[in-house]
Each structure stands twice: as structure tokens, then as C-alpha cells.
C-alpha positions as CSV (number, residue, x, y, z in Angstrom):
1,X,-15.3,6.4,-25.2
2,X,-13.7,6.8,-21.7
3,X,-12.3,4.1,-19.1
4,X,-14.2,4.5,-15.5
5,X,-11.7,3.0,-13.0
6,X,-14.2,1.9,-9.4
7,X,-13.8,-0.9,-6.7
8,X,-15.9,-3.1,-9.1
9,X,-13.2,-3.0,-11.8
10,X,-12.3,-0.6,-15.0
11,X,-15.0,-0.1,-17.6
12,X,-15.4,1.3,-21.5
13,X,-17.9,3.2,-21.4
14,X,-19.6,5.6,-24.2
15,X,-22.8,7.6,-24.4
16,X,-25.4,6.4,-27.2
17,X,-25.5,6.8,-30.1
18,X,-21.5,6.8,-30.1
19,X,-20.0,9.7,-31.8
20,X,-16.4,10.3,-31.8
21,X,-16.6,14.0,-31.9
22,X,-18.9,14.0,-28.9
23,X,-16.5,14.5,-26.0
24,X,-19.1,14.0,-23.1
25,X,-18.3,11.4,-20.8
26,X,-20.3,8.6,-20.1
27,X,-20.2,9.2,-16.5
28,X,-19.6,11.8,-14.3
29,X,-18.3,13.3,-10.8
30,X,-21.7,12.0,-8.9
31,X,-21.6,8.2,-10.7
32,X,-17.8,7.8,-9.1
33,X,-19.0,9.2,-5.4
34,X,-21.3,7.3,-5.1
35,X,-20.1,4.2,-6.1
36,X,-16.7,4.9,-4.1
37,X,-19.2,5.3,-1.3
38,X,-20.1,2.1,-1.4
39,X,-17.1,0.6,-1.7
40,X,-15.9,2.9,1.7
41,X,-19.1,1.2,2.9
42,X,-17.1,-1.9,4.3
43,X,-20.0,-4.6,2.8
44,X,-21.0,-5.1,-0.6
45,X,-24.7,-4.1,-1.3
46,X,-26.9,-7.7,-0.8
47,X,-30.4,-8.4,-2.3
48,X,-32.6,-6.6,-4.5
49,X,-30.4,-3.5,-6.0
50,X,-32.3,-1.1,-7.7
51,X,-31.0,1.5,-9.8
52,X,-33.2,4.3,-10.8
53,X,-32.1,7.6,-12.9
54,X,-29.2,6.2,-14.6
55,X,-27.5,7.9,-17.0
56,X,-25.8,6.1,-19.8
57,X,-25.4,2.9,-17.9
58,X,-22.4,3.7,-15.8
59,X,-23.9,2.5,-12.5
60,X,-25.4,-0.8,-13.6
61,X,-22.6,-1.8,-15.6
62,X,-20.1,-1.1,-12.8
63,X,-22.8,-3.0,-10.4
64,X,-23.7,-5.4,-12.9
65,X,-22.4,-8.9,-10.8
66,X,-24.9,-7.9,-8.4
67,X,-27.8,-8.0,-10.6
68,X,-29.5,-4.4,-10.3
69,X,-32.8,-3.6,-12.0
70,X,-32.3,-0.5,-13.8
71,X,-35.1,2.3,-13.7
72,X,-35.5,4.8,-16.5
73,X,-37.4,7.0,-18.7
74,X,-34.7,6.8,-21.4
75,X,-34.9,4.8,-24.7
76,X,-31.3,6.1,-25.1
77,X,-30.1,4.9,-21.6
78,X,-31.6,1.7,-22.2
79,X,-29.4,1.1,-25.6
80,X,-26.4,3.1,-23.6
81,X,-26.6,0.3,-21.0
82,X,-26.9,-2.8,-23.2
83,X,-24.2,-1.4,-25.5
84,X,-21.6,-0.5,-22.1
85,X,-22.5,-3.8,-21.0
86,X,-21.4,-5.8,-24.5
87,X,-18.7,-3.4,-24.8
88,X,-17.2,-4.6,-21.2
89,X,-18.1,-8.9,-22.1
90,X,-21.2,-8.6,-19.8
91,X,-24.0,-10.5,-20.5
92,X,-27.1,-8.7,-21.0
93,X,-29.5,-10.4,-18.7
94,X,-26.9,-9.0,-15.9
95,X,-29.1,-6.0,-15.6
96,X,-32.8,-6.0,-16.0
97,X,-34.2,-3.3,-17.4
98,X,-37.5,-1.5,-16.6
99,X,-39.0,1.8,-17.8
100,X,-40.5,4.4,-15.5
101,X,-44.1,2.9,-16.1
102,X,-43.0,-0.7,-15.2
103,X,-44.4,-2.2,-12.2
104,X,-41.2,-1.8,-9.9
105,X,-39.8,-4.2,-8.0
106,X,-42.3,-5.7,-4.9
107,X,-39.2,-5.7,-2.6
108,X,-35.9,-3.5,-2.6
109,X,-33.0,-3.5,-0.5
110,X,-31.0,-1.1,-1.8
111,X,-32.3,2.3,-3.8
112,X,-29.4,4.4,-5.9
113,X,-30.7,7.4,-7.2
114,X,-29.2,9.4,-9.5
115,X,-30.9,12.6,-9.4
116,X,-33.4,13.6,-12.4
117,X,-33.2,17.2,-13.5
118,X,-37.1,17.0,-13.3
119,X,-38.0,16.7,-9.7
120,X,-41.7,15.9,-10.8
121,X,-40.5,12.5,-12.3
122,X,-38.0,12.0,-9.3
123,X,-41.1,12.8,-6.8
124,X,-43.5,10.3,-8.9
125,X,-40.7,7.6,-9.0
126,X,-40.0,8.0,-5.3
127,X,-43.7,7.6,-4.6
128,X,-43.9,4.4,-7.2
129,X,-40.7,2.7,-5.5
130,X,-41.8,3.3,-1.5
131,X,-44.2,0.1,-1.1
132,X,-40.7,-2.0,-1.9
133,X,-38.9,-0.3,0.1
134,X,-38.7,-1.3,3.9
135,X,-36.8,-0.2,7.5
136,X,-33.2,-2.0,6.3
137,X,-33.2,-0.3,2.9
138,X,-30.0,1.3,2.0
139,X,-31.2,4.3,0.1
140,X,-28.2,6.7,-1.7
141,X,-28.9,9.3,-3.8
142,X,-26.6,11.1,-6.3
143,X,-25.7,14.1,-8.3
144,X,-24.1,17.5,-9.1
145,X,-24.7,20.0,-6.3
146,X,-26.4,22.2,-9.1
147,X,-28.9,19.3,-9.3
148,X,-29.2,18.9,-5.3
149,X,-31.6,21.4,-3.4
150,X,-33.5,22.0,-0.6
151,X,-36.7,21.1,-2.0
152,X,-35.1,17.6,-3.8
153,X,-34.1,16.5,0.4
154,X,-37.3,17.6,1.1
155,X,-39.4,15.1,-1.4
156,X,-37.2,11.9,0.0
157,X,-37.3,13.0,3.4
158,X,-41.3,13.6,2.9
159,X,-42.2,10.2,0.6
160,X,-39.4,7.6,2.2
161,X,-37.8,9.0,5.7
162,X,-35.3,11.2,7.3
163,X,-33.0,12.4,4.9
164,X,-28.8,13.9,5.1
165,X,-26.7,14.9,2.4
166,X,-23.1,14.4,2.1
167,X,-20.0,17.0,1.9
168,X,-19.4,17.7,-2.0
169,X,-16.7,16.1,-3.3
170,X,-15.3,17.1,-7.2
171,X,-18.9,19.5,-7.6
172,X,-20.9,15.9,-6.4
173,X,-22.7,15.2,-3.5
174,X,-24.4,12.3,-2.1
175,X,-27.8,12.0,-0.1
176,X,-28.6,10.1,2.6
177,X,-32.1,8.5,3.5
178,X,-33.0,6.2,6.4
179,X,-36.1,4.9,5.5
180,X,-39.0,4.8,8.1
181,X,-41.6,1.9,7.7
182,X,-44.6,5.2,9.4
183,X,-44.2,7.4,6.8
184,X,-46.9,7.0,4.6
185,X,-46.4,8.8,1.3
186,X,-49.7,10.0,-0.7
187,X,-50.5,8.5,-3.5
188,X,-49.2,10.5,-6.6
189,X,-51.2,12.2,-9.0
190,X,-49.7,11.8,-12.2
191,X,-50.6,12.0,-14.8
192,X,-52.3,14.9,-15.0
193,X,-54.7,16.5,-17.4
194,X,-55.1,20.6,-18.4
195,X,-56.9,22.2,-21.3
196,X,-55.3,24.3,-24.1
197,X,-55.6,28.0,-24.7
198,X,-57.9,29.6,-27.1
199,X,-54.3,30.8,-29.0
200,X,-53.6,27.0,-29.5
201,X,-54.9,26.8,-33.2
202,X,-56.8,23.7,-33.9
203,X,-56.4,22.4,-30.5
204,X,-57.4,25.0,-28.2
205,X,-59.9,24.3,-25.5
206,X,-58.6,20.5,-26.2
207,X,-57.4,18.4,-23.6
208,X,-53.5,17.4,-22.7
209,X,-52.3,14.2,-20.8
210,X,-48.8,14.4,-19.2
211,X,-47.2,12.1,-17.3
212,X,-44.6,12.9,-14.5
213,X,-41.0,15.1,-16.3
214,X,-41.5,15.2,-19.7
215,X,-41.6,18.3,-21.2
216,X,-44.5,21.2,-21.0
217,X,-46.0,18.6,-18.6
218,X,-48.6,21.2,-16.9
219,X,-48.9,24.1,-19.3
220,X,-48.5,24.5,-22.8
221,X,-44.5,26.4,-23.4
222,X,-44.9,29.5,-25.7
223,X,-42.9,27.7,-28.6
224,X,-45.4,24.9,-29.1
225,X,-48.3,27.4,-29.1
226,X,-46.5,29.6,-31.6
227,X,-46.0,26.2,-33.6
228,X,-49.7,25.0,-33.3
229,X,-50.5,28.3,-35.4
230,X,-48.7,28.0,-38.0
231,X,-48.7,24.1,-38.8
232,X,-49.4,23.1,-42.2
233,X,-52.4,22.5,-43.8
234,X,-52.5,19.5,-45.8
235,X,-55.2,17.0,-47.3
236,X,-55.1,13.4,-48.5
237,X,-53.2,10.2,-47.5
238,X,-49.5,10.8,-46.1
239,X,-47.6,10.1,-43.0
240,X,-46.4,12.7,-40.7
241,X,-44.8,12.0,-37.7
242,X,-44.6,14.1,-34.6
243,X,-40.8,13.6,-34.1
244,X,-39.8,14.4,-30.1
245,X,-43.4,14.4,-29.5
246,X,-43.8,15.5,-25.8
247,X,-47.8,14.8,-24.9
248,X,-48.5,14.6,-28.3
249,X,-50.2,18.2,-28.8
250,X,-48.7,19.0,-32.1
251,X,-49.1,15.4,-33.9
252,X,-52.8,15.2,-32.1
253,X,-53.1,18.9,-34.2
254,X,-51.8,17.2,-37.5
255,X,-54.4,14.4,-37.2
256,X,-57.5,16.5,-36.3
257,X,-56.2,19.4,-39.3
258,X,-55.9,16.4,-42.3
259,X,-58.4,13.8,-41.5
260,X,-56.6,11.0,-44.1
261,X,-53.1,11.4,-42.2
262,X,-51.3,8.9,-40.6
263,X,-49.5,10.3,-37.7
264,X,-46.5,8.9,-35.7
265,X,-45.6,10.0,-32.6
266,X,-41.5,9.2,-31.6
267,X,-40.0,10.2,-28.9
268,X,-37.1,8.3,-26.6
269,X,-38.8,9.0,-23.6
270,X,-41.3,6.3,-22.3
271,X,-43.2,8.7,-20.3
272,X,-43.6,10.8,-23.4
273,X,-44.9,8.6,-25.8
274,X,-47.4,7.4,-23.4
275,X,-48.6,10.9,-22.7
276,X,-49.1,11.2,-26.4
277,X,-51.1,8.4,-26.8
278,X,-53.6,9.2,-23.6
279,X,-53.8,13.0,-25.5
280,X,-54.4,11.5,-29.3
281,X,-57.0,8.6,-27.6
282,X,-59.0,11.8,-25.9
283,X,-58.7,13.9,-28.5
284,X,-59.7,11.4,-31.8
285,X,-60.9,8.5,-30.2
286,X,-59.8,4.6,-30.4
287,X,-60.5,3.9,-34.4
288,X,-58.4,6.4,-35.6
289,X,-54.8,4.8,-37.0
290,X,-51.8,6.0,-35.3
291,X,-49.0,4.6,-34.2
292,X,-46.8,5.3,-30.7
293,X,-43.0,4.5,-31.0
294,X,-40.5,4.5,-28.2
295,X,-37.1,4.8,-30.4
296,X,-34.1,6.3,-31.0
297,X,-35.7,9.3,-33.4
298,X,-36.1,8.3,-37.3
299,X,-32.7,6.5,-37.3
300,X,-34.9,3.0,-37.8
301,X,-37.1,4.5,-40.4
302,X,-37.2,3.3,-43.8
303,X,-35.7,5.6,-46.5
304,X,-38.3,8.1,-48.6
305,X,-41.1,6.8,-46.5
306,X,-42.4,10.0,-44.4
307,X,-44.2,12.9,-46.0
308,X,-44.2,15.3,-43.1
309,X,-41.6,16.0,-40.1
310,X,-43.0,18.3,-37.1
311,X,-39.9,18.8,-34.9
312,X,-39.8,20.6,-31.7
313,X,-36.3,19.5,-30.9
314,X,-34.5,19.4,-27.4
315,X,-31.1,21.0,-27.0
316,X,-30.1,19.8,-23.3
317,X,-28.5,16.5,-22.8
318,X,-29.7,16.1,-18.7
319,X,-27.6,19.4,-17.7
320,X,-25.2,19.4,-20.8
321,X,-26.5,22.4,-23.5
322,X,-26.1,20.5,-27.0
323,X,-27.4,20.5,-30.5
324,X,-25.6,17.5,-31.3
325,X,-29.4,15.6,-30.7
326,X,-31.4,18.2,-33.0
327,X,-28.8,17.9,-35.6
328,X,-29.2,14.3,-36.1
329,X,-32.9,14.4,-35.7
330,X,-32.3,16.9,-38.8
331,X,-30.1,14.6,-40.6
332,X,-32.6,11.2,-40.2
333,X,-35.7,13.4,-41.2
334,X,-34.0,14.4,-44.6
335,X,-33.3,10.3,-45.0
336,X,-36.5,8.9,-44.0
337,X,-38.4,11.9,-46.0
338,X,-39.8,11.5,-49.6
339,X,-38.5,13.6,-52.3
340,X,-40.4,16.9,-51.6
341,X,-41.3,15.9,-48.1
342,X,-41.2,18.8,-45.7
343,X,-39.1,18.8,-42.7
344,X,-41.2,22.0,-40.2
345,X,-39.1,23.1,-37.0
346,X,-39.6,25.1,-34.3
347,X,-36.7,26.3,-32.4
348,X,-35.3,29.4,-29.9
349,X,-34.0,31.7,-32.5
350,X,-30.4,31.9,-31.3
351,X,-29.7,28.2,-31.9
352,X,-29.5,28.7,-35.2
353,X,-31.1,26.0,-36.9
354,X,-30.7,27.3,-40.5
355,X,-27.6,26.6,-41.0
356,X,-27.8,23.1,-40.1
357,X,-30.9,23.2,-42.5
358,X,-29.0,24.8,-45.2
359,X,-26.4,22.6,-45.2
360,X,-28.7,19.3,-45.3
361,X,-31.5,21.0,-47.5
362,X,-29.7,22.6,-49.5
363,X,-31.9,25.1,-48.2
364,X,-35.1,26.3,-45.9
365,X,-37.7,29.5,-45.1
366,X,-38.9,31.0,-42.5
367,X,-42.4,30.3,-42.0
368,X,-43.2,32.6,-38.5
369,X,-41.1,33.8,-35.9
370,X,-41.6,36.2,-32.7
371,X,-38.5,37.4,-30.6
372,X,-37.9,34.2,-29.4
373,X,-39.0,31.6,-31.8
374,X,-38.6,30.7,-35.5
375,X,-40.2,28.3,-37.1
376,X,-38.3,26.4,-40.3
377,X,-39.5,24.4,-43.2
378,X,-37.1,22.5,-45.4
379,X,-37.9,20.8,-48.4
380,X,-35.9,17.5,-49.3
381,X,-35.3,17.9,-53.0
């Protein structure tokens, strides 16, 4: 946990889940400029505050007495905020939160944008947010200048109206958009749609939905096609779950390989899990049973009752490199798994998930690998 000192007063914040080892702040360089900005600003912001791309909560919490709507694709941002916001005696109605597939706000008169690492999703949430916004809006954006470029100036200038950025200050920078009531962004086109390779095991030539910055949104990443030949092959009633499931292209594999299977697709990203229930729909139709879960991983699941784990885990926190999240995907598949219920990942081969595995397992084998990739399977015993 950390103390965040603004105009708006001192706040405890943490990331989520809490870990005491973790020693990543729940706020950064860009979070502090930009809210010092708007304290240098002379008048607090008035009306309809919008927050979009925060982090862990930082921003609405510290902006929570004027009521912001917060915008995100993160599950874990979500629980971040709610859990800053008890943590600091904050009610929880202070900050109303909306996914990235909500129906945003009608009318916005201020716009703070924390810059996304994917600028797909910040492009399709600019798009999504222009109708609200009008000629008096105060729109800031924020971030790292490894996350500001040319092209990310570019997309507000081109969907919203003229655009600046600021001097850095402590690595951060601030942008700057005047918003011009002429421009007339296109509609976006997301989600989009693209078939799978003939390499793609049972899938191939099948069709992938994606919706705007989650991952392996327009092309199929050479890990997952590595993994989608060598999944197992199983038959008879069991449930597997497509843990971090992306657009669904390895669980929509399980399902069409073992007809009796109960698949469930988790993954903390809102845009995700509806990606992989547009691909499963396509791909099996509206009678088949599945079931599409927005969580936190397996940390909700009941003990013993999972069969099957297909993992394709992430190891970047936004721009932080971690393995902290893949290690405790690891650590609630062995819980939720049955006694001899297989835990299969796929992983860059210098992360070196065996030893994790080891350690929880007990032990695991390598199932396939290339220079790059390995893929894992560890048995709970």
C-alpha cells in the first residue's frame, strides 16, 4: 500500500488483489500530473466527469467528491477502485462504474484519459465517448512518454479536435484537446471478424470475433496456434475452462474437440469475455452450454470442481513485465482442480513456468515446444 498526497487530499491506495510483496504502486508519475494540473487549473472540474483508462482507481478515488463515471475494461480496476475507495471511508456509489461496452454517458464535461497501452481500445473508446462530448469539454489525457506518440495525438486530434501535449514532467506528460463540435469522427469498426489458418488444429478456417485491445485481436499470435495443436483430446462429461481466454479460440477448440464438455471462458477483461462469447456463439451455435465469466481468474471457484485448465497466461501488468499474475492463475487452478485434473500451459520459454509448476505440482512435462514456446501440463495429485 502507498499514500498519494494531491490537492483533493492524501489517499491509501493499493493495487488488487493486495500482495505485500508486490511493490508496484497504485499510481504513478502520469496519475499525479495530471491531477496537479487540474488543481494549477484555478477551478475545480464542474458537471459530468468522466474518467476513462484508469488504472487501479487512483484517479476516481482522488476525484471521487465530484462524482466521476469511471470507464474501463478491467475487472481488476473495478475491484481496485471499490477497495481504494472503502479503504479511504468513501462510499461506493461516489464513483459509478461502467465497462468499456456500457453505453457512456449522453453528456460529458470533462474527459481524463489515462492512456491505454492498446491504442485500438483507446481509438474505439474515443470514438464511443465523442457524441457526449461538446465545444466546452475539458478533455486531458495522461501517461508515461513511452506510452505517448505521434500516432496516439494523432487519433484525439482526428476523432475529437485539435490536440497539444504538455512538457514531461517526472517521465509523464499530459495531452491537451480542444474539442471541435465539426469534426465528425467515423463510426468505428469494432469488433472485427478474421478466419484461422489451416495450422490452427481443430479450428482452422473457423471464424474469430475480437473486440477493440484485447489480445491477438486481428491475427492469431504464434503461441496460441502452437497451443491449438497440441490441446488435449478428451471424451465424456467434465468442465474445462479457458482461463485468460482472449476471443475465445482455445476454449471454442475444447468444446468442438469433446462434444460432452462444459467449457468456461474467464478472463478480467470485459472486452475479452465478450469476444469469446461472439467466437463460441459462431462457432457452436446458441444450444450448446457454456458459460462467460468476467472475474478475477479461478480465485471464486469452488474447490476440486474443474477437470481441465487451458492457460495462456499474460506476464505484463499495463507496461510493468510480471509473473506475479500467471503465478497465481497457477496457484487457483491447482485449488479449483480435481484430484488428477490437468492444469495445460502455454508460455514464452524463458519465463520459466516449470518451476512455478514444480513447486505447486509437485511436478509437470513438457508436452511441445518450438524456440519460443513450451507448452506445460501438470497434474494435481
Amino acid at each position: 500500500m502507498n499514500r498519494f498526497t494531491t490537492s483533493w487530499g492524501t489517499f491509501e491506495l493499493a493495487r488488487f488483489p493486495q500482495d505485500p510483496r508486490d511493490r508496484l504502486r497504485a499510481w504513478d508519475a502520469s496519475d499525479d500530473y495530471l491531477l496537479q494540473h487540474l488543481a494549477e487549473a484555478g477551478a475545480e472540474p464542474a458537471g459530468s466527469v468522466v474518467v476513462l483508462g484508469d488504472r487501479w482507481g487512483a484517479l476516481a478515488t482522488a476525484l471521487a467528491g465530484l462524482r466521476p463515471v469511471q470507464i474501463t475494461d478491467s475487472f481488476l480496476t473495478q475491484r481496485a477502485t471499490l477497495a481504494n475507495l472503502a479503504r479511504n471511508g468513501i462510499a461506493p456509489d461516489a464513483v459509478e462504474l461502467r465497462s468499456v461496452l456500457d453505453p457512456p454517458p449522453p453528456r460529458i464535461d470533462v474527459l481524463l484519459v489515462r492512456v491505454p497501452k492498446s491504442l485500438a481500445l483507446l481509438e474505439d473508446q474515443l470514438r464511443r465517448l465523442a457524441p457526449g462530448v461538446h465545444a466546452g469539454t475539458v478533455v486531458v489525457g495522461t501517461g508515461m512518454v513511452t506510452e505517448i506518440h505521434t500516432s496516439t495525438l494523432k487519433l484525439f486530434e482526428r476523432i475529437l479536435g485539435p490536440t497539444r501535449t504538455s512538457l514531461a514532467r517526472r517521465k509523464a506528460r499530459l495531452i491537451f484537446c480542444a474539442p471541435d463540435p465539426a469534426t465528425a469522427p467515423a463510426p468505428g469498426d469494432w469488433p472485427r471478424r478474421y478466419p484461422l489458418p489451416d495450422d490452427a488444429g481443430i479450428v482452422a478456417g473457423r471464424t474469430v470475433t475480437s473486440h477493440a485491445g484485447i489480445f491477438s485481436a486481428e491475427r492469431l499470435d504464434i503461441g496460441t496456434r502452437l497451443f491449438l495443436r497440441h490441446l488435449p483430446r478428451h471424451h465424456g462429461a467434465r468442465r474445462v475452462v479457458d482461463l485468460g481466454c482472449g476471443n475465445g479460440v482455445v476454449g471454442t477448440a475444447a468444446a468442438l474437440a469433446d462434444p460432452a464438455a462444459e467449457v468456461t471462458f474467464i478472463d478480467e477483461s470485459f472486452a475479452a469475455v465478450a469476444s469469446a462469447e461472439a467466437t463460441f456463439r459462431e462457432n457452436l451455435g446458441p444450444e450448446r452450454a457454456a458459460e462467460f465469466l468476467v472475474a478475477d481468474g479461478l480465485s471464486d471457484a469452488a474447490p476440486g470442481s474443474v477437470d481441465l485448465v487451458l492457460n495462456n497466461p499474460p506476464f505484463h501488468s499495463h507496461q510493468a513485465t510480471t509473473a506475479a499474475t500467471a503465478h497465481r492463475m497457477f496457484r487457483d487452478s491447482r485449488r479449483a482442480l480435481r484430484p488428477g485434473g490437468e492444469l495445460w500451459v502455454i508460455g514464452n520459454r524463458h519465463l520459466g513456468y516449470h518451476v512455478a509448476l514444480r513447486r505447486l505440482f509437485g511436478g509437470c512435462e513438457v508436452v511441445a515446444s518450438d524456440p519460443k514456446f513450451v507448452i506445460l501440463r501438470a497434474v494435481k495429485r
